[in-house]
N, C-alpha and C positions, 0 to 999 in steps of 0.2 A: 402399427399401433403406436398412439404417441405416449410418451411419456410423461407421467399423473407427478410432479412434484408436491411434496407433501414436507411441511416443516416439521422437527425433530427439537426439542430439547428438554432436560431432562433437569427439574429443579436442583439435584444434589447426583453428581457424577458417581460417589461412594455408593450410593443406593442402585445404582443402573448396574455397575459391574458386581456388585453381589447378586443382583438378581439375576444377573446374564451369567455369573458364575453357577449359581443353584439351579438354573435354569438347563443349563449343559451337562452339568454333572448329572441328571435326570434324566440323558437319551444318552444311547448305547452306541451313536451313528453320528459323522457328522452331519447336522444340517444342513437338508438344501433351502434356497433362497426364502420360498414362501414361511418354512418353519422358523428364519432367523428373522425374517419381518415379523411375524409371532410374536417371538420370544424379546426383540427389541419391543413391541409395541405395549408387551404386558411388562416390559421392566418399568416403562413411566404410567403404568395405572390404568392400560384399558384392555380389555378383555382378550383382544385380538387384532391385528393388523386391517380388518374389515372396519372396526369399531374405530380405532384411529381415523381410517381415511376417511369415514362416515361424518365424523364431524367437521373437515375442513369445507372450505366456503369451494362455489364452483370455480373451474379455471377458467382460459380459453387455450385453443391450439397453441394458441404462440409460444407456450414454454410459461415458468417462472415468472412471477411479478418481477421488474425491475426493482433492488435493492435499494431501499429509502434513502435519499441523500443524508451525511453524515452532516449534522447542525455545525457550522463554522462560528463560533464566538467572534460578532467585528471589533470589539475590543481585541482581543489577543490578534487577531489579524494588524492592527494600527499599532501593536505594540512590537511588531514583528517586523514592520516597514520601515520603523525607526533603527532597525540595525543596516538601512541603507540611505548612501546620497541621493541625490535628485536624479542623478544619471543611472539611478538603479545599483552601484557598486556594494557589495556588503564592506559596511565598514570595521563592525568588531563582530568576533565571533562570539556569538550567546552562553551561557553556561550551560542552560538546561535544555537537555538531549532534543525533547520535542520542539523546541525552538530553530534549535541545530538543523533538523530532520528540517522543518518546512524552509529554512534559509539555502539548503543544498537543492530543492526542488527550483528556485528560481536560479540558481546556478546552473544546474543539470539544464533547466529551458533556455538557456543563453548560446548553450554547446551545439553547434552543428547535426544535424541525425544522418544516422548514415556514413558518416565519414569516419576513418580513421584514423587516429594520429599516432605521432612519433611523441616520446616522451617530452620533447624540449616544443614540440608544438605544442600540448596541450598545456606543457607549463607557461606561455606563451600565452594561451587563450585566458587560464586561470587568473593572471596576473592584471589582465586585464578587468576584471570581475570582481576584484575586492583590491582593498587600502589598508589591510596590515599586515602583509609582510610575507603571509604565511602560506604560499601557494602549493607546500609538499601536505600541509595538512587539511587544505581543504579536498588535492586530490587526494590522498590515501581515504578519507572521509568519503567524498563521491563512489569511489571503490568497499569499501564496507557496507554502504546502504547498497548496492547491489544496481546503481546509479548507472555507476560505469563500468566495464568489464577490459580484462587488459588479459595479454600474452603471456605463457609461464617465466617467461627470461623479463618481461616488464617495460616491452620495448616498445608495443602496440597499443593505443587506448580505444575504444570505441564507446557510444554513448549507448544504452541500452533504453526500450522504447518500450518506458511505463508507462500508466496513467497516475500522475501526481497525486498525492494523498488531496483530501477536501480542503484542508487547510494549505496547502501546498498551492494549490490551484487558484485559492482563494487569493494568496498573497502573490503569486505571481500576475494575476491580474488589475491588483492593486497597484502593486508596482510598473505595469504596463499602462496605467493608465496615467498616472504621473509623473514616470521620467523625460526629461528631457534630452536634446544629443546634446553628448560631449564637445563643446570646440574645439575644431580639427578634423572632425567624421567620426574617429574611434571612440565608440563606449567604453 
């Protein structure tokens, strides 16, 4: 049997857990499944879990609609590009976090996948990849968004294999489409 995805949300969170609260305290048993689809489906205002699914649109087999792409602002993407050279390097690091956040994404794309590095290789690689100076702060950085993944002693780095935020991808593409090579061979 396949399974019926059905979207869930509920205008005011306060109001779901007092009803799922009133709602429990009103049976003697824990709940098996069908009765907690019930009782979630009457916390946001319909009758019953039948009456829920009744009104969603039909599926197909294949699972789940695909997740609507997230709108990329190309303004904020052009404003994003200018914190790099031509040859793609970040040149100053952004104030503001979510700027931060998509500038590590085209970092983290620069980085090898699959491989492993020694701390003084990846500082190494990083160095190569930006112009001010600060190559322990971009990796600790890469390492807190959950980027890069390292050893408990801190001696291993490895790149971890996301799918880059909307805006992340956006501007990595941006920038892949405008840099230039460095003369000499190395970016």
């Amino acid at each position: 049997m396949s399974r019926t995805y059905i979207p869930f949300s509920a205008g005011d969170i306060s109001s779901l857990a007092r009803s799922l609260r009133n709602q429990l305290n009103q049976t003697d048993h824990a709940p098996g499944h069908v009765e907690m689809l019930n009782m979630l489906a009457r916390a946001i205002g319909h009758r019953n879990f039948q009456s829920l699914r009744a009104q969603q649109p039909p599926q197909d087999e294949a699972g789940p609609p695909p997740p609507a792409a997230e709108p990329v602002d190309p303004a904020q993407i052009q404003r994003l590009a200018r914190y790099f050279d031509p040859q793609g390097r970040l040149v100053s690091w952004p104030s503001k976090a979510s700027m931060r956040s998509a500038c590590l994404w085209v970092l983290w794309s620069k980085l090898p996948s699959g491989a492993g590095f020694s701390e003084q290789e990846l500082n190494r690689q990083i160095r190569a990849l930006h112009l001010f100076g600060d190559h322990a702060l971009l990796r600790r950085e890469l390492c807190d968004q959950g980027l890069l993944t390292r050893t408990a002693d801190g001696g291993r780095y490895r790149r971890v294999e996301r799918k880059p935020s909307p805006e992340g991808l956006a501007l990595i593409r941006r920038l892949a489409a405008r840099t230039q090579p460095v003369k000499g061979g190395r970016p």
